[in-house]
N, C-alpha and C positions, 0 to 999 in steps of 0.2 A: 504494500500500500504506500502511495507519494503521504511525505509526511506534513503537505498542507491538509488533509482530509479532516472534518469533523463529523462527529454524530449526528445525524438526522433524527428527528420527532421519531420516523417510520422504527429505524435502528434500534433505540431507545425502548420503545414500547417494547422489541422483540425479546431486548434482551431482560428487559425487568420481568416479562411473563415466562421467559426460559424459552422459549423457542430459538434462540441463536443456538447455531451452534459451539460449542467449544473452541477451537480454533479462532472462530472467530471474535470470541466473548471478552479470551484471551488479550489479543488484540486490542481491542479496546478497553481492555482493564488500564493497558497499556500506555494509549493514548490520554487516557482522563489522568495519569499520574501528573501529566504537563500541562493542561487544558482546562480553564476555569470553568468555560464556559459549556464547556462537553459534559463537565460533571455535573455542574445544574441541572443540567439538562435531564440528566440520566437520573440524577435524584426525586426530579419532578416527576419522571416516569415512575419509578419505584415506589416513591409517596402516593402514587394512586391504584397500585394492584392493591390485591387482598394482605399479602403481607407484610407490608407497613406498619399495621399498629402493632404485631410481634415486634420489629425491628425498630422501632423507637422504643419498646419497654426494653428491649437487651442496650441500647444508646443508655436509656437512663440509668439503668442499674451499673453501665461502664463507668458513666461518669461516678454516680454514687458513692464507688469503692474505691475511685481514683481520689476525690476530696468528697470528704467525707463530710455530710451537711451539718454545720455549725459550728467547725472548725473555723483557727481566725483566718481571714482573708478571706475565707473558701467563697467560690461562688458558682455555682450552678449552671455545668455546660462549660468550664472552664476548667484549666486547671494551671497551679502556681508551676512557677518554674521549675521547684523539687520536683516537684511531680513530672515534669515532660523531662526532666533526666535521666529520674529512674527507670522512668517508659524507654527512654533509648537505651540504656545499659539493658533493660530488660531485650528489649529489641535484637540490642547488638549480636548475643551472640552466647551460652551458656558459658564459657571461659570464662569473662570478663563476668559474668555474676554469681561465677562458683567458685570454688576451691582454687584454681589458678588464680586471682587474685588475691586471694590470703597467701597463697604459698609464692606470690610475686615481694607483698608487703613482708612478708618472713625472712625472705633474701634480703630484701632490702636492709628491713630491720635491724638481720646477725650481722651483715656485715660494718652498718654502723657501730652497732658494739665493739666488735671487734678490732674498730680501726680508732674509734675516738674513745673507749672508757679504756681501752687497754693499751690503744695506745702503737698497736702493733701497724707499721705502715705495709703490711704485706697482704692487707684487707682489699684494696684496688687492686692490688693483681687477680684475687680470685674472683672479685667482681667480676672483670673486664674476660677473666674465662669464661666465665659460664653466660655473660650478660645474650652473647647472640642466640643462646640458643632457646629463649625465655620466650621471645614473641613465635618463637617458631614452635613451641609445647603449646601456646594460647592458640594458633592455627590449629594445631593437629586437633584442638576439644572443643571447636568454636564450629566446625562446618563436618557434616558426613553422615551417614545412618546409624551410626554410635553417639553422636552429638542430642540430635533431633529427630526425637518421638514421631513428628511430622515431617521429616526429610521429605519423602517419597511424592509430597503432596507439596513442600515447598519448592521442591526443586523443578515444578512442571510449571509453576506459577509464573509468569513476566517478570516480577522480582525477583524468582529467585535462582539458582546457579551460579555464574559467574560474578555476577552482581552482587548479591548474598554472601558469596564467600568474599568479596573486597568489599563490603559494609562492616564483615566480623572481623577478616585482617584488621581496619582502621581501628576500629575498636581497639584491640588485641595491642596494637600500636601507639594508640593514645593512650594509654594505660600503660604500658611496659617503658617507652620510650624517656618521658618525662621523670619516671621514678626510679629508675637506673643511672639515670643520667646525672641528676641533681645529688641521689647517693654517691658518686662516683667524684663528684666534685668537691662533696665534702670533706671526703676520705684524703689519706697523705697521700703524695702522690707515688713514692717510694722506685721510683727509675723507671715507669712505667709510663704507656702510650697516655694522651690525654684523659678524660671521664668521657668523652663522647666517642672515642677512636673508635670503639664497639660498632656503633651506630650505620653503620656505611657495611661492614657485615655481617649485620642483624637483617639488614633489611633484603642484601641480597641471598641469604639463607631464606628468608622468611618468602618471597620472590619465585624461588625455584621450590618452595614446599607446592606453591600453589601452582606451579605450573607442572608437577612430577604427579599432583594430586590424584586427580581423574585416570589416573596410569593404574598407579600402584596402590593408592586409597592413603589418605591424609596420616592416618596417625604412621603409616609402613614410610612413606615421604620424611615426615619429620621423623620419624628417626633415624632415616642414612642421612638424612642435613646434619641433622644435631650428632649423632655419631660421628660423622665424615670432619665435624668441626673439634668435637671433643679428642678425637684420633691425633688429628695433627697437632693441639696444642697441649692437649694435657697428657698424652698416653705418654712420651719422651722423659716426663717430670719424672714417676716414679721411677727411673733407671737409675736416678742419679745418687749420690749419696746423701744418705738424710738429711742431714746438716744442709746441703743444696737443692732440696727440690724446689721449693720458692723461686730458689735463683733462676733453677735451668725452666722455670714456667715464667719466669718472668722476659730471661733472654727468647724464649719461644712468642711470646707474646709482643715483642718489640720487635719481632721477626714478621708477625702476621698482620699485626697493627700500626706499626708506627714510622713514619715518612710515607714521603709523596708515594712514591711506587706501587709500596702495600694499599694506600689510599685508592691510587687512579685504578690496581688494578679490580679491588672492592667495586669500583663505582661502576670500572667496564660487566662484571659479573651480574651488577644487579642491573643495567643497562640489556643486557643480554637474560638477565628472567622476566625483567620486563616484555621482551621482546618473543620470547616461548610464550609469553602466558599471551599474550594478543594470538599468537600465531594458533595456541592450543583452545581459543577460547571457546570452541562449538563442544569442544572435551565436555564440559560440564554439561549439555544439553544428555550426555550420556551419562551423567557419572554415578 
């Protein structure tokens, strides 16, 4: 369909009575995400079948439990701004409102201890190990038929697929990015790559989770990333003698991280998942 088309009265009618078909419905589920005036439209339609007055008591009863009446501010048909956050965190993605965000703020947490009440500057090196491989465990539990109960039903919807799993990435991103980072700057620095150095490959790990996904299935994905990252920088550590493993994870980590080279070639990397996951992107229409 040319993407100047709108809904027709005729259209409308069909699809609020159910006689469109699928395919089609789809379609314009599609179209009214971007179209004010389409969705009026199609509202007006549906305000006048028979099930309408179900579908305003399930409206009301939504808002109801969103603000709850006589709460302060609260006002009816509305809802405060906590409220449309937590709807997006709800939305985003179950990572970001489960257990991976407590065991994000944990990381976070230990290794603040570790670095400011004790004092130990060897707390950012083991930050900046594990930091890439955090948004790419939030990937693996955020998109897949292990994630969501309703996968099989989101994933045919015009939302969802492709789309769906870069709404939860973002998520997963917003959330991991800022609070690794700001930990990492805290911390001593102790001869180690910046607090951000992580960040450039976190993203192209997290990148190629999503482009290997629809392959191999998400959680198998992140874990040859995260394996494949953990491999080369930490597995070297324990060889060394005790008294040095810090050290030989720290010189490993200024090896993967730190100057231009290791930088541009991170950036080529995630440049190049970027470019698989466009390439791969009907993958998810199957996944």
């Amino acid at each position: 369909m040319s993407k100047q088309w709108h809904v027709s009265d005729a259209l409308a009618a069909r699809y609020a009575d159910g006689s469109l078909p699928e395919p089609d419905a789809w379609s314009l589920e599609k179209h009214l995400e971007t179209c004010t005036g389409c969705a009026s439209r199609v509202s007006g339609a549906v305000r006048g079948t028979a099930a309408a007055p179900v579908l305003m008591d399930v409206r009301t009863a939504v808002l109801a439990a969103a603000v709850p009446e006589g709460a302060p501010g609260a006002v009816r048909g509305s809802a405060t701004g906590a409220t449309r956050f937590s709807r997006l965190l709800w939305a985003a993605g179950p990572a970001v409102r489960g257990a991976w965000s407590a065991a994000l703020l944990l990381v976070a947490g230990a290794a603040l201890l570790l670095g400011r009440l004790g004092g130990a500057p060897e707390a950012r090196t083991l930050l900046l190990a594990f930091a890439p491989v955090v948004p790419v465990a939030g990937v693996a539990l955020s998109y897949g038929p292990h994630a969501d109960p309703l996968y099989e039903l989101t994933a045919s919807t015009p939302g969802g697929g492709l789309r769906l799993a870069l709404t939860r990435t973002v998520a997963v991103l917003g959330v991991s990015l800022p609070v690794l980072t700001l930990t990492g700057l805290l911390l001593p620095a102790s001869g180690v790559p910046a607090a951000a150095a992580w960040l450039l490959p976190g993203l192209a790990l997290t990148l190629a989770t999503l482009a290997l996904g629809p392959l191999t299935g998400f959680r198998t994905a992140s874990a040859l990333m995260a394996g494949g990252w953990l491999c080369a920088v930490v597995a070297p550590a324990p060889g060394a003698p005790a008294d040095q493993v810090l050290t030989r994870l720290a010189e490993r980590l200024a090896w993967c991280l730190g100057g231009a080279p290791a930088q541009s070639a991170w950036a080529a990397a995630a440049a190049l998942g970027a470019l698989l996951l466009a390439v791969r992107r009907s993958a998810y229409d199957r996944a």
